[in-house]
C-alpha positions, 0 to 999 in steps of 0.5 A: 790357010787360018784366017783372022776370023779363026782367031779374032774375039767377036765380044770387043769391049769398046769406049767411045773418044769421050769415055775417060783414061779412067774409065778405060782402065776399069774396062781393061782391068774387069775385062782382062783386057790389054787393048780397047777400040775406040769407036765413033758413030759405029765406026773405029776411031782410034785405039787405047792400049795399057801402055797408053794408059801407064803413060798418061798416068803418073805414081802418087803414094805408091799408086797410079793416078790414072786421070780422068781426061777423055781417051781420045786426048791418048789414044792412037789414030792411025790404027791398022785393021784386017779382013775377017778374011785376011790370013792370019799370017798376013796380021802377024806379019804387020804386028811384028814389023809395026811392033803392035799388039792387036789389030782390029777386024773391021768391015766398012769401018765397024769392028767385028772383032780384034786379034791379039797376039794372044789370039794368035798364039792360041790358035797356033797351038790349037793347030799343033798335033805334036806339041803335047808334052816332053818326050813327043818330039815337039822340042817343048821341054816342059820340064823347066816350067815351075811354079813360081814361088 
């Protein structure tokens, strides 16, 4: 049985509530990264997604104008976490009904790691044997990836 801690990243690049939307950004950008916990004396305290941040932007002269408010004027409170110990099938479960992207991993309130839909499908096909290329019976036909132009 895989569990979140197979899969979370243990290197969370957090803010805190008063680190700004641009800020944020930055970290999302240099990091490549899509989610950012907010965390708050230790402890979660929301979550910042790049959706979040799109939203609270808007587009000047082609560019988006990415504000300078406090993250915690968009970010999401009531944020789901797990268990290192959860099963991971559990966690995709609740991001495919909660129509979410990641999940923190916390214990008593302080996170450990996050698991991302990346994560998940990277350890998924880590524990595929078969899904090595065409022909191999794993019903992958890699004959139809091409390079973009």
């Amino acid at each position: 049985m895989l569990r979140a801690s197979q899969a979370m990243r243990k290197d969370v690049v957090f803010v805190r509530p008063t680190s700004s939307i641009a800020e944020a950004r930055r970290l999302m950008r240099e990091f490549n990264i899509r989610h950012v916990p907010v965390i708050h004396r230790g402890c979660l305290a929301g979550i910042v997604s790049d959706g979040d941040i799109l939203l609270a932007s808007s587009l000047r002269s082609g560019r988006i104008d990415v504000p300078d408010d406090p993250v915690e004027s968009i970010m999401s409170r009531n944020v789901v976490s797990c268990f290192p110990t959860s099963l991971i099938q559990d966690v995709a479960s609740t991001m495919i009904r909660l129509q979410i992207s990641c999940v923190p991993v916390a214990v008593e309130g302080r996170v450990i790691g996050i698991v991302t839909s990346t994560d998940i499908l990277r350890l998924v096909a880590s524990q595929a044997t078969l899904a090595t290329g065409i022909g191999n019976g794993s019903g992958i036909d890699l004959q139809m990836v091409r390079p973009a132009s």
